[in-house]
C-alpha positions as CSV (number, residue, x, y, z in Angstrom):
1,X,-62.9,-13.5,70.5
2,X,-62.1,-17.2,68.7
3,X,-63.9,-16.1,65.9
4,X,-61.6,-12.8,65.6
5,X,-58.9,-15.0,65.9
6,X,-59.4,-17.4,62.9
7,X,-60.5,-14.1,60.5
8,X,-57.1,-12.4,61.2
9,X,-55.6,-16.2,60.5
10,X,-57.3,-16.6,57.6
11,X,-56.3,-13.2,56.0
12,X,-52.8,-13.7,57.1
13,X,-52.7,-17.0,55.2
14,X,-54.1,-16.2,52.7
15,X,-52.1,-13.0,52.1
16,X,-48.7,-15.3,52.4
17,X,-50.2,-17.9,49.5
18,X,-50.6,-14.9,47.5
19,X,-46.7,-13.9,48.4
20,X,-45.8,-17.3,47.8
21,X,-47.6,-17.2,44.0
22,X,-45.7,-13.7,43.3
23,X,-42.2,-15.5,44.2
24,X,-43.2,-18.7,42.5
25,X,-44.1,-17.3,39.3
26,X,-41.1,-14.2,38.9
27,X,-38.6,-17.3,39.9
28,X,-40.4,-19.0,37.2
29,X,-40.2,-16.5,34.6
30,X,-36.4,-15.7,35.8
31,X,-35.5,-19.3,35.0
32,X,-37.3,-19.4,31.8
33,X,-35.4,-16.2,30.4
34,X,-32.2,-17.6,31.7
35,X,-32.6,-21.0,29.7
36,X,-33.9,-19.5,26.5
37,X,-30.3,-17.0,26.5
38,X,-28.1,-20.0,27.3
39,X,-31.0,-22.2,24.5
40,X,-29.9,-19.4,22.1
41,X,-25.9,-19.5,22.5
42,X,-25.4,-23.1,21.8
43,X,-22.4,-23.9,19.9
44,X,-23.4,-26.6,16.6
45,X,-22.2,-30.0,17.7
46,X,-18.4,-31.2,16.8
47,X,-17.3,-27.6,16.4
48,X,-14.4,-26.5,17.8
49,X,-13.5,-23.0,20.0
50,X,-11.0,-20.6,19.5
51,X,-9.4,-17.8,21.7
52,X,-12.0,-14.9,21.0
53,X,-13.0,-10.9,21.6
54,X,-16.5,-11.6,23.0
55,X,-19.3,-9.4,21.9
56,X,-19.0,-5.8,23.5
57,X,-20.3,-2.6,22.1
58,X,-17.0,-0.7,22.6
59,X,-14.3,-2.8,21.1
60,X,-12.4,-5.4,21.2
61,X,-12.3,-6.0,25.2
62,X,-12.9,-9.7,26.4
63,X,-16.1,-10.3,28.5
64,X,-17.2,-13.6,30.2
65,X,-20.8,-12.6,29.6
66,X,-21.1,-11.9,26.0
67,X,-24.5,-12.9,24.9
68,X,-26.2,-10.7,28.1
69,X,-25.1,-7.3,26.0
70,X,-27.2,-8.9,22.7
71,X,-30.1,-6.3,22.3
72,X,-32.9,-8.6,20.2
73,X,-32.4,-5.7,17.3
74,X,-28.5,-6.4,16.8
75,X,-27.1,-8.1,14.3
76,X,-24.0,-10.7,15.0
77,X,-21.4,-11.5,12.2
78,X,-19.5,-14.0,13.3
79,X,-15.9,-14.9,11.8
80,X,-15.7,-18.2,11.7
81,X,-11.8,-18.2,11.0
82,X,-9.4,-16.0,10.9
83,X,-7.7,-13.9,8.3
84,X,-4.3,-14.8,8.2
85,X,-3.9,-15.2,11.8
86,X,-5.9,-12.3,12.2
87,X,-8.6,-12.8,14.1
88,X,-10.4,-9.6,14.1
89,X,-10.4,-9.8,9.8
90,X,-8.5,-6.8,9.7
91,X,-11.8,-5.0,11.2
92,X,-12.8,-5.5,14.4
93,X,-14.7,-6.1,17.0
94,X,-17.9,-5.0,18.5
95,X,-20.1,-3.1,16.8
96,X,-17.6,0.3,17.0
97,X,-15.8,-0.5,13.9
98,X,-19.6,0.3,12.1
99,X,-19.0,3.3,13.7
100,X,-16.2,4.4,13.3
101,X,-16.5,3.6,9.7
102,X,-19.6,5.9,9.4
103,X,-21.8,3.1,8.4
104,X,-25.6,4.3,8.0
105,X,-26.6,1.4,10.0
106,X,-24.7,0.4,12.8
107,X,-26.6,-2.3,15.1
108,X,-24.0,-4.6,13.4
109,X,-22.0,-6.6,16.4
110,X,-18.6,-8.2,15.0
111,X,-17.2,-11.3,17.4
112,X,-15.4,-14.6,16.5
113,X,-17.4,-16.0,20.0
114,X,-18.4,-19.4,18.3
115,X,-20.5,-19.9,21.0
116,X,-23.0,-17.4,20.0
117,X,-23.2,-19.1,16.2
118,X,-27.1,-20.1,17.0
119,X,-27.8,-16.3,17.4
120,X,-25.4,-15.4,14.5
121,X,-26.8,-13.6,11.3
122,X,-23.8,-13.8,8.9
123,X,-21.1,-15.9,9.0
124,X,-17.9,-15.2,7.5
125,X,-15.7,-18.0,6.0
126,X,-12.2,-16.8,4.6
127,X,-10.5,-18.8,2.3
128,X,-7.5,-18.6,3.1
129,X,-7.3,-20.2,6.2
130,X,-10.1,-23.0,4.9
131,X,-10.1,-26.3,6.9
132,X,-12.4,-28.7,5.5
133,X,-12.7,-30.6,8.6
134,X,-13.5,-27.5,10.5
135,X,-16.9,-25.6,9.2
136,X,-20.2,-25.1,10.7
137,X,-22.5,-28.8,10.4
138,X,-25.8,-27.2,10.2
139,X,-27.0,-23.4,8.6
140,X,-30.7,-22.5,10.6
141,X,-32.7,-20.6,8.0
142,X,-31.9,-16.4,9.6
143,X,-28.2,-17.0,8.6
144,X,-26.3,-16.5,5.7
145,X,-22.8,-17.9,5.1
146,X,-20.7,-15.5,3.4
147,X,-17.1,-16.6,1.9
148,X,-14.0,-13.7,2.6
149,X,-11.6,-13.8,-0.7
150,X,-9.1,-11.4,-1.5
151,X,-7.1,-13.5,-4.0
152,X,-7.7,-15.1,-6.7
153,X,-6.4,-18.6,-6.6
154,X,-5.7,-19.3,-10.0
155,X,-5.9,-23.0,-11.1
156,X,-7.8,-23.7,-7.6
157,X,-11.4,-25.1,-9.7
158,X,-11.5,-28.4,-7.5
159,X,-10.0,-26.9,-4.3
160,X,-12.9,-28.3,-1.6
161,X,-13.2,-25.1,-0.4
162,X,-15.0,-24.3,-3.6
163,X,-17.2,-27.5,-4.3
164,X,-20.0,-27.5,-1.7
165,X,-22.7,-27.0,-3.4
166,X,-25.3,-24.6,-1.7
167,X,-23.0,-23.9,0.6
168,X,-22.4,-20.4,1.0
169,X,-25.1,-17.6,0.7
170,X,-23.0,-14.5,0.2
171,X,-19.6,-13.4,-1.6
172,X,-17.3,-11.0,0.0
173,X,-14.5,-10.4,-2.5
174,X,-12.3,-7.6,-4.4
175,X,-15.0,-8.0,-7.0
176,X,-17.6,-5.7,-8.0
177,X,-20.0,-8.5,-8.7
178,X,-19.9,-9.9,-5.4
179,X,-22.9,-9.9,-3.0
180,X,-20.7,-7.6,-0.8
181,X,-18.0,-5.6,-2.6
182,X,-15.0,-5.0,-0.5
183,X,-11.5,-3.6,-1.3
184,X,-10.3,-2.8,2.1
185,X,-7.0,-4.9,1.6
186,X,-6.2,-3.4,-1.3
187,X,-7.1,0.9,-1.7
188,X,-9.5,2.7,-3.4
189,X,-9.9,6.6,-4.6
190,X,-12.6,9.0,-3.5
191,X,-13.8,13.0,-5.0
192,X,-11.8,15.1,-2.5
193,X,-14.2,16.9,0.3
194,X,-13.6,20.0,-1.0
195,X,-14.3,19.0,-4.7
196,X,-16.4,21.7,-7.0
197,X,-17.8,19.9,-10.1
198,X,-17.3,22.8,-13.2
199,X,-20.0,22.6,-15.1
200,X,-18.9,25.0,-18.3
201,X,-15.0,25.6,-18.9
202,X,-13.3,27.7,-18.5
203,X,-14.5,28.2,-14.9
204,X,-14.9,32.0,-13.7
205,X,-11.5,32.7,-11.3
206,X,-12.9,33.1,-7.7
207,X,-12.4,36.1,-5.6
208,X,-8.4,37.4,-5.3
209,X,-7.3,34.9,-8.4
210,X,-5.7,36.3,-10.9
211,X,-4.8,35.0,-14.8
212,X,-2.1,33.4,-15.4
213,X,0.5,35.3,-17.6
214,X,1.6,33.6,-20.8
215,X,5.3,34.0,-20.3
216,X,4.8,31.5,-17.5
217,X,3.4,28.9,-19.2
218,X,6.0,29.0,-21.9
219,X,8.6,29.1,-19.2
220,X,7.4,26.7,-16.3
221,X,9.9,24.6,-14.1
222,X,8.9,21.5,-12.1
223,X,11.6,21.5,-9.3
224,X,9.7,18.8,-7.5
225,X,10.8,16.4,-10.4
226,X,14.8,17.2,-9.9
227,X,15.5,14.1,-7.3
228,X,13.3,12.0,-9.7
229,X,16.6,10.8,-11.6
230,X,15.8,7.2,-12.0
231,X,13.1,5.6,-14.3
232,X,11.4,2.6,-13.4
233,X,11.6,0.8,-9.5
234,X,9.8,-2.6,-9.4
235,X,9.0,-4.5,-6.1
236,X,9.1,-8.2,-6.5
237,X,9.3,-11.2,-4.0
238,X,6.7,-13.7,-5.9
239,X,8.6,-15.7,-8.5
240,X,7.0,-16.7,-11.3
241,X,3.7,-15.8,-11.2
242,X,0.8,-17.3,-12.9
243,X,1.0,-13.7,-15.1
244,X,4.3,-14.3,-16.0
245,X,5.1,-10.9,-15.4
246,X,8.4,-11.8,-14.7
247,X,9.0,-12.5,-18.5
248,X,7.4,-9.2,-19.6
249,X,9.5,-7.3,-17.4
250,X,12.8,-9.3,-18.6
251,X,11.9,-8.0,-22.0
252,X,10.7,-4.3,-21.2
253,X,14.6,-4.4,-19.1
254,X,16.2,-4.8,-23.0
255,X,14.9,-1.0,-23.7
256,X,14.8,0.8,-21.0
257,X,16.5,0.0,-17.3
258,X,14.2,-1.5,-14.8
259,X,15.7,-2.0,-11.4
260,X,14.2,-5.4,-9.3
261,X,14.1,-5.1,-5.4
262,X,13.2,-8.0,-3.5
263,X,14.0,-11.3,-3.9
264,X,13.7,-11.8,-7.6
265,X,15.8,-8.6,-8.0
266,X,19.6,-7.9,-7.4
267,X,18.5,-4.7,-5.1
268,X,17.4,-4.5,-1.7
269,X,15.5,-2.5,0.6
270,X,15.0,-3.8,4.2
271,X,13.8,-4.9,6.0
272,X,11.3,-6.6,3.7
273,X,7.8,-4.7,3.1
274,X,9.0,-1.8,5.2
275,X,7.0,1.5,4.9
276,X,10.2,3.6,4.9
277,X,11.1,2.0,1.6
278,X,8.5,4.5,-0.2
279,X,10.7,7.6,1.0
280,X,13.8,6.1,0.6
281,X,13.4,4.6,-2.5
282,X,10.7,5.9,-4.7
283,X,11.3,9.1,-4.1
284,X,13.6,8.6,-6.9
285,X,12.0,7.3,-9.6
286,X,9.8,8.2,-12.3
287,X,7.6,4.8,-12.4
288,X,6.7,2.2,-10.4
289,X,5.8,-1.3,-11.7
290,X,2.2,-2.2,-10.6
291,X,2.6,-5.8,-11.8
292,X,0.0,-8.3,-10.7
293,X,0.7,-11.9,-9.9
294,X,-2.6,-12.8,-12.3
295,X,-4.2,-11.5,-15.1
296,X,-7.9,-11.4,-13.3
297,X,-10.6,-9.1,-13.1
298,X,-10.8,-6.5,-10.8
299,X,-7.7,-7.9,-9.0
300,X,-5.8,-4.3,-8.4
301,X,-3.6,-4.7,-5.4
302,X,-1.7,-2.5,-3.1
303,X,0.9,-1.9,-5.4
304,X,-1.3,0.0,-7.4
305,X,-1.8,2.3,-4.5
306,X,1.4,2.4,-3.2
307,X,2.6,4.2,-6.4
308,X,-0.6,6.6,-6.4
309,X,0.5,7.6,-2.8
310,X,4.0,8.7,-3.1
311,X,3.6,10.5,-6.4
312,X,5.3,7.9,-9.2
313,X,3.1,6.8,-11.9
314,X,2.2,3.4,-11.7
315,X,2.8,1.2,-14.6
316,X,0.0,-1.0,-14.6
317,X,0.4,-5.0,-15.7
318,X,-3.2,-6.9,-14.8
319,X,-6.4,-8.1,-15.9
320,X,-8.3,-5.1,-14.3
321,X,-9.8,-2.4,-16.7
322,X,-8.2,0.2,-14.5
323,X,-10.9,2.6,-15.9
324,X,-13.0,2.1,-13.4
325,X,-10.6,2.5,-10.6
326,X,-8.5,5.7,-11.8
327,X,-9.2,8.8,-13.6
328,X,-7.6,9.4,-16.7
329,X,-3.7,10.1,-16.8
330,X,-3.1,9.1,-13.6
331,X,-1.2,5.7,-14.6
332,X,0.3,3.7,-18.1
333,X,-1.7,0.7,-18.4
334,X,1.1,-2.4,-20.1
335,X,-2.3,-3.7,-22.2
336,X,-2.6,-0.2,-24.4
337,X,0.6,-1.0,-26.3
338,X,1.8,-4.0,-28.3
339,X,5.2,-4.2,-27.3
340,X,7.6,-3.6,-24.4
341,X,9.6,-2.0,-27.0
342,X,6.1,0.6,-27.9
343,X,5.9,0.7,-24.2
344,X,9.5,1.8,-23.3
345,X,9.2,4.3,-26.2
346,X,6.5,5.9,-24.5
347,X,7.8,6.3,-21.1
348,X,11.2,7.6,-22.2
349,X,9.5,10.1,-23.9
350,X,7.4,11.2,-20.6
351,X,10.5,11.1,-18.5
352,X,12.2,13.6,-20.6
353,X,9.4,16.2,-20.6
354,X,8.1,17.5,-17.7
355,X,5.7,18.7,-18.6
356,X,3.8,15.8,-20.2
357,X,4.8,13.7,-17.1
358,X,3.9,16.3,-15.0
359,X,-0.2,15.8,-15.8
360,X,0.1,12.4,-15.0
361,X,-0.4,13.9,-11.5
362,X,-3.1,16.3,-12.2
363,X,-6.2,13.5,-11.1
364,X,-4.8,14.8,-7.3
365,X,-6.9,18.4,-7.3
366,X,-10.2,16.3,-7.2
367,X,-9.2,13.0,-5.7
368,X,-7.5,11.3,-2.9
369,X,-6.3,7.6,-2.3
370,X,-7.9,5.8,0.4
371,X,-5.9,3.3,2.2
372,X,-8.3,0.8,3.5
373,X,-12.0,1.6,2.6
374,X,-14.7,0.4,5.1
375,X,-17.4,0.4,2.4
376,X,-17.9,-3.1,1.9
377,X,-18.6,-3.3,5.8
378,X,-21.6,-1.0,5.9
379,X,-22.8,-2.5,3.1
380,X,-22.6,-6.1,4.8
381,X,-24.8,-4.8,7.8
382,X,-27.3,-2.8,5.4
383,X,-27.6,-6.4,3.7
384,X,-28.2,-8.0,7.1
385,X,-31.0,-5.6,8.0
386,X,-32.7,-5.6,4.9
387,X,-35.7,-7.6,5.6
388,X,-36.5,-7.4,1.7
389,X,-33.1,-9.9,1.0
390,X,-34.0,-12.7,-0.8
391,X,-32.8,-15.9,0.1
392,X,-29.8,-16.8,-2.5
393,X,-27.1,-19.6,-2.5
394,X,-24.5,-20.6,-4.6
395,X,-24.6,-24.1,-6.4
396,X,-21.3,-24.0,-7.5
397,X,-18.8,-21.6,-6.2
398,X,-16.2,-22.3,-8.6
399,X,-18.7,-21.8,-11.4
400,X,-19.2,-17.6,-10.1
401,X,-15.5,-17.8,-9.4
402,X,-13.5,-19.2,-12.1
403,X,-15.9,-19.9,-15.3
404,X,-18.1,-17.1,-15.6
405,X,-15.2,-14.4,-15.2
406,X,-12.2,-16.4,-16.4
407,X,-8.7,-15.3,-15.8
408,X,-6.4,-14.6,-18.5
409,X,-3.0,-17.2,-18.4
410,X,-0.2,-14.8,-18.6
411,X,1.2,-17.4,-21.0
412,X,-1.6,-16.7,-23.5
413,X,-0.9,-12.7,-23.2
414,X,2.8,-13.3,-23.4
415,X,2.6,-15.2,-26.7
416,X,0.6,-12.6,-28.2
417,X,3.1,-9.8,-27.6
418,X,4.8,-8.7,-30.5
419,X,8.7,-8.3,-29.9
């Protein structure tokens, strides 16, 4: 009967060390997992936090518990600052904006959570809200820094922000030689949907078209132009400009009248940078003046777009070759005539025939302008993915920036203007 007794008590204990083993080891393996999550989202030492959108796959909504929804196979971009008191970069947050922007690859997770910098891939910098005392101390080797530009700071060679060397990994500008090319702030144009390349003109008419009669062509009307009774609008609050376009334009105004909204103008539209202004005001004029603040490459600005979008040929004035961002005859580039005087000459004579004014407006049949293009983001997160990147970094920013694509002084192209 004792020895009964002691078998059943020695299979019972050793049944609860057993039990007690299992418990031991999953609490062990819980703990580990728990400190290698909270190992991972570290913030670098002597960095400061700001108010943040933590990481969350559908938008922008806060979470306490962040770095839980961070699949191992996600990428984290992290913005460091903000973009003008922006704190989303115009973007967002989360990894819906690669969605919604039809990225290709979308495992991309956008969040200004500094506390998840250790797991961060890219880390986005923008210049204009640089603070020397305020950067990351330490880069670990999966990262790359990436600097945010939209302007192009002429004059700013020694600003700090552009003399650490090996600093940053990755440029994120307006230009097309950047590591990431991105015109979101600005506009872009894109083939229609619907667009049919011809490939032998002209092109056979389709089914229920008919051929146009010649008594039309030699007697067609453009009613659309009738409320088009002014020539040239110019929108203007930046006075001077490194461009100088503000002299240009005082010397263009001796030929033909050019009327200045704004605060270097005598005419007003308000409030200041309101949408409504387009209907209001362009609606009657022939041109607008797309004039740049610097003469730098591929610095083409909203105002370039603005024009495209409510049907007034821009006049262009900047140190873009506008080739590449425009068909042909869809805008008057200022650099393709030596004079203001030449220049005036030319656009009186397209306001007074409609006709010739007309095709500046023929590019719209196979293209449309695109207000804030996404491109630039899909590309970033392809980069990030791309496990055949090779490592890069820039020993002198300033070099890339200002030296090997100089601006032109708008004093240089002024004095070279024959009056």
């Amino acid at each position: 009967m004792s020895r009964t007794f002691w078998s059943h008590s020695k299979m019972k204990l050793h049944r609860l060390n057993l039990f007690n083993r299992i418990v031991i080891k999953s609490l062990g393996i819980f703990f580990l997992v728990l400190f290698a999550l909270r190992r991972g989202g570290n913030a670098p030492p002597s960095v400061s936090t700001i108010s943040f959108h933590s990481v969350r796959d559908d938008g922008p909504t806060e979470t306490s518990s962040a770095s839980e929804q961070i699949g191992v196979k996600n990428k984290i971009i992290l913005y460091w600052n903000t973009f003008y008191n922006q704190t989303d970069m115009t973007f967002g947050f989360g990894r819906q904006p690669f969605i919604d922007a039809g990225c290709r690859v979308t495992n991309c997770i956008a969040t200004n959570d500094r506390s998840l910098f250790n797991q961060s891939d890219g880390v986005i910098i923008h210049a204009g809200d640089y603070a020397e005392r305020d950067l990351p101390t330490h880069r670990l080797p999966h990262q790359r820094f990436i600097m945010l530009l939209f302007e192009t700071l002429p004059g700013g060679h020694d600003l700090p922000f552009f003399s650490r060397p090996h600093f940053y990994n990755w440029t994120m500008t307006h230009r097309r030689d950047s590591d990431i090319y991105l015109s979101k702030s600005y506009g872009a144009l894109r083939r229609r949907r619907n667009y049919e390349p011809i490939h032998q003109l002209p092109p056979k008419l389709k089914s229920g078209e008919s051929l146009p009669k010649p008594r039309d062509l030699f007697t067609r009307t453009y009613p659309q132009l009738a409320n088009r009774t002014k020539l040239m609008a110019w929108f203007n609050s930046h006075c001077p400009t490194h461009s100088q376009r503000e002299d240009y334009v005082n010397k263009l105004a001796e030929f033909i009248p050019v009327d200045v909204y704004g605060k270097c103008g005598a005419l007003q539209c308000l409030p200041y940078n309101d949408p409504r202004c387009d209907t209001r005001v362009l609606v009657n004029y022939r041109f607008y003046l797309a004039a740049e603040n610097s003469l730098c490459p591929d610095y083409v600005t909203e105002k370039f777009y603005r024009a495209l979008m409510n049907n007034v040929v821009p006049v262009v004035f900047g140190g873009a070759d506008y080739s590449q961002y425009a068909p042909p005859n869809s805008y008057v580039n200022v650099a393709d005539f030596q004079s203001p005087k030449q220049l005036a000459e030319y656009l009186m004579l397209l306001a007074k025939n409609d006709a010739l004014y007309s095709k500046y407006f023929d590019w719209k049949k196979d293209y449309e302008v695109i207000r804030k293009p996404l491109n630039g983001w899909c590309d970033l997160c392809e980069k990030l993915n791309d496990p055949t990147e090779q490592s890069k970094s820039y020993e002198s920013l300033a070099k890339w920036w200002y030296d090997e694509a100089p601006c032109l002084a708008g004093s240089s192209y002024i004095k070279s203007v024959s009056y």
